[in-house]
C-alpha positions as CSV (number, residue, x, y, z in Angstrom):
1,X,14.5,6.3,-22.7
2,X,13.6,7.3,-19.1
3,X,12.8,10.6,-18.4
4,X,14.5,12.4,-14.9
5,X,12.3,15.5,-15.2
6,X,9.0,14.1,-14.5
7,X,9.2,13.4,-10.5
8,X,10.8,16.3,-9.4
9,X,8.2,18.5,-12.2
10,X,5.5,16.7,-10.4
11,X,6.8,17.7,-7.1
12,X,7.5,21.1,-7.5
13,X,4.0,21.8,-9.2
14,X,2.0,19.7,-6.5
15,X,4.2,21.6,-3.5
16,X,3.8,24.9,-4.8
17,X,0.2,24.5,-5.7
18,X,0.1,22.8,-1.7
19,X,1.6,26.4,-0.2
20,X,0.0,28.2,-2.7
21,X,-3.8,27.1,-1.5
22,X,-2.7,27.1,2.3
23,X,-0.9,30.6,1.9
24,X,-3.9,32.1,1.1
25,X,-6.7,30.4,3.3
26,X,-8.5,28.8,0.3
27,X,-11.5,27.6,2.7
28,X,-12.7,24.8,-0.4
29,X,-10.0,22.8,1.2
30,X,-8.5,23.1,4.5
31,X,-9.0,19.9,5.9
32,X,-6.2,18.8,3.5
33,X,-3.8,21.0,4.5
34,X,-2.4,17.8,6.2
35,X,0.6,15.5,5.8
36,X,-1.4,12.6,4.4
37,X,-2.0,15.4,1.4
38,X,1.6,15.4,1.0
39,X,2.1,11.6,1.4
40,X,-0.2,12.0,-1.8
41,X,1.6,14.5,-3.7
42,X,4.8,12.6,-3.6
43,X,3.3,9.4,-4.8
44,X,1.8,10.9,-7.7
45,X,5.3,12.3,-8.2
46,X,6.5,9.0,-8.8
47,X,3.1,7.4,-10.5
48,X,3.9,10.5,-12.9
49,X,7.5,9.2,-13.1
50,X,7.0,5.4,-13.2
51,X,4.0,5.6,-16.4
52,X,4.6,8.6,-17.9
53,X,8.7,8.0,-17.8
54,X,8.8,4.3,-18.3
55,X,10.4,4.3,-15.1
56,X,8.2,1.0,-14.0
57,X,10.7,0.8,-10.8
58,X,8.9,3.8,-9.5
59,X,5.6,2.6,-9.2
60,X,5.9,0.9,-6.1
61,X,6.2,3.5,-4.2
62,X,3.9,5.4,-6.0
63,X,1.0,3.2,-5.3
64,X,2.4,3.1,-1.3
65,X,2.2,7.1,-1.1
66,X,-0.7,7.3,-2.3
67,X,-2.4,4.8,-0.9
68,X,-1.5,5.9,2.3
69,X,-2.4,9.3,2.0
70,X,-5.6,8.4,0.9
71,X,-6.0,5.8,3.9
72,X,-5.2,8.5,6.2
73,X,-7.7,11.1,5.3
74,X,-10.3,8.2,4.8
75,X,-10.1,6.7,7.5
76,X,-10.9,9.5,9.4
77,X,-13.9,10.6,7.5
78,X,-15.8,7.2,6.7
79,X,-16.9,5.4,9.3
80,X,-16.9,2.4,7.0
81,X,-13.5,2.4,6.3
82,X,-11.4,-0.1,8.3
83,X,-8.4,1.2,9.9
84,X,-6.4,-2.1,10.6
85,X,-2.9,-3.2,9.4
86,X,-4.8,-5.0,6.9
87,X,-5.4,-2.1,4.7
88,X,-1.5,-1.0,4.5
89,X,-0.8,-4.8,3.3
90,X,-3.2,-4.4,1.0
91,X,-1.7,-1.2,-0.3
92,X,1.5,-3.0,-0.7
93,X,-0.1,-5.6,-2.4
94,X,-1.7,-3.8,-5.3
95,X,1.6,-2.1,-5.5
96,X,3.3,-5.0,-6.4
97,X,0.8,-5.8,-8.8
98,X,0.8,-2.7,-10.5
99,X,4.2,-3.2,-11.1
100,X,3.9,-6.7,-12.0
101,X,1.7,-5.9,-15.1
102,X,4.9,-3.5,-16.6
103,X,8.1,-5.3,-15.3
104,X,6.8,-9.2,-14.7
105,X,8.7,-8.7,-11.7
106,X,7.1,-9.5,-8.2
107,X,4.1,-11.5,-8.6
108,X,4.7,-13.7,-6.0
109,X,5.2,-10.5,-3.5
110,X,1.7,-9.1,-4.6
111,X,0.0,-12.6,-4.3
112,X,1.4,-13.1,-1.0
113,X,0.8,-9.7,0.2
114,X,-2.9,-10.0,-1.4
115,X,-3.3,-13.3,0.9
116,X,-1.9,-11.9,4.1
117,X,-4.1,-8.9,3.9
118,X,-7.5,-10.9,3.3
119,X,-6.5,-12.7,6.6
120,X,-6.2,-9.8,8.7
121,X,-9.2,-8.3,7.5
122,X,-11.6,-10.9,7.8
123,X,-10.0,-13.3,9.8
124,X,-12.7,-14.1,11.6
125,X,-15.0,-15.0,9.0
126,X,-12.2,-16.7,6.3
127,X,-12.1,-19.3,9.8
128,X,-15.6,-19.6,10.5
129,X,-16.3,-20.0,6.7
130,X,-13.8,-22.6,7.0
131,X,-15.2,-24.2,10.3
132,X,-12.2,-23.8,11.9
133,X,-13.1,-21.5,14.9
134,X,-15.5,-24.2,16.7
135,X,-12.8,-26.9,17.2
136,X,-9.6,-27.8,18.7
137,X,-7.8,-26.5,15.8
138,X,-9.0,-22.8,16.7
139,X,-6.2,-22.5,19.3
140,X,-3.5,-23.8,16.7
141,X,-4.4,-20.6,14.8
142,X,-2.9,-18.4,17.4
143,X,0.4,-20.0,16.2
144,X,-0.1,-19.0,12.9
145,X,2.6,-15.8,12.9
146,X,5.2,-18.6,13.8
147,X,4.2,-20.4,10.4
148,X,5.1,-17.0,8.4
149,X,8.1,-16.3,10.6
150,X,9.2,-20.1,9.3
151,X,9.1,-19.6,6.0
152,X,10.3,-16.2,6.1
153,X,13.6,-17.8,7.8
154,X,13.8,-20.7,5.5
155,X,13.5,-18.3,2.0
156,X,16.4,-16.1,3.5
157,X,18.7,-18.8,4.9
158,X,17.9,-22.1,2.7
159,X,19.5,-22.0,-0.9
160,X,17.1,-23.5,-3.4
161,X,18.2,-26.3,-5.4
């Protein structure tokens, strides 16, 4: 049985613990006094809800939340860090995954995701490692959004048999 008290318990605990710490100046950790810390907060809430409460539906957006909450205040502090679309995609990605291990539901959104955001991060090497950059073929790869946009349309309007 699902349990309904574990997001909002979650919530309220991490909110009032939030206020509580910025109410009164708690120097240890101001630079999280920050909307990403919230972002955070709310995807634990439903992490909490989606493993503790069998809710597996929840963990999704769990993994999003938090993800980006910890995206924002990394990126910000490590210079290593890559701050590109690529990171959010991969976010999503392991999101699906997550809750592909619990529901075997949305494997191929995960894989596809996971794909996508390799591209975009190292797009440049994935097509000099495949010597594609050097030739004639490197100005076909500028078409390559049209190729997604394809199959997008033909998975939305194209029953399959």
């Amino acid at each position: 049985m699902k349990s309904q008290k574990i997001f909002p318990g979650i919530i309220l605990l991490g909110f009032g613990l939030y206020f509580f710490l910025q109410q009164n100046h708690i120097e240890m950790f101001k630079d999280y006094y920050t909307w990403p810390t919230l972002l955070i907060l709310v995807g634990i809430g439903f992490l909490g809800q989606g493993y503790g409460g069998k809710d597996y539906e929840a963990i999704l957006p769990g993994v999003i939340l938090v993800g980006f909450g910890l995206h924002f205040h990394i990126a910000g502090k490590l210079s290593i860090w890559p701050d590109h679309i690529g990171v959010f995609i991969l976010i999503i990605s392991l999101g699906f995954l997550l809750r592909f291990q619990k529901t075997r539901n949305g494997l191929f959104h995960g894989i596809l995701f996971l794909i996508i955001s390799i591209i975009l991060l190292f797009y440049n090497e994935v097509f000099k490692w495949m010597g594609l950059l050097d030739t004639k073929f490197a100005s076909i790869l500028n078409f390559w959004p049209f190729l997604l946009i394809a199959i997008g349309l033909y998975l939305l309007f194209f029953k399959r048999k």
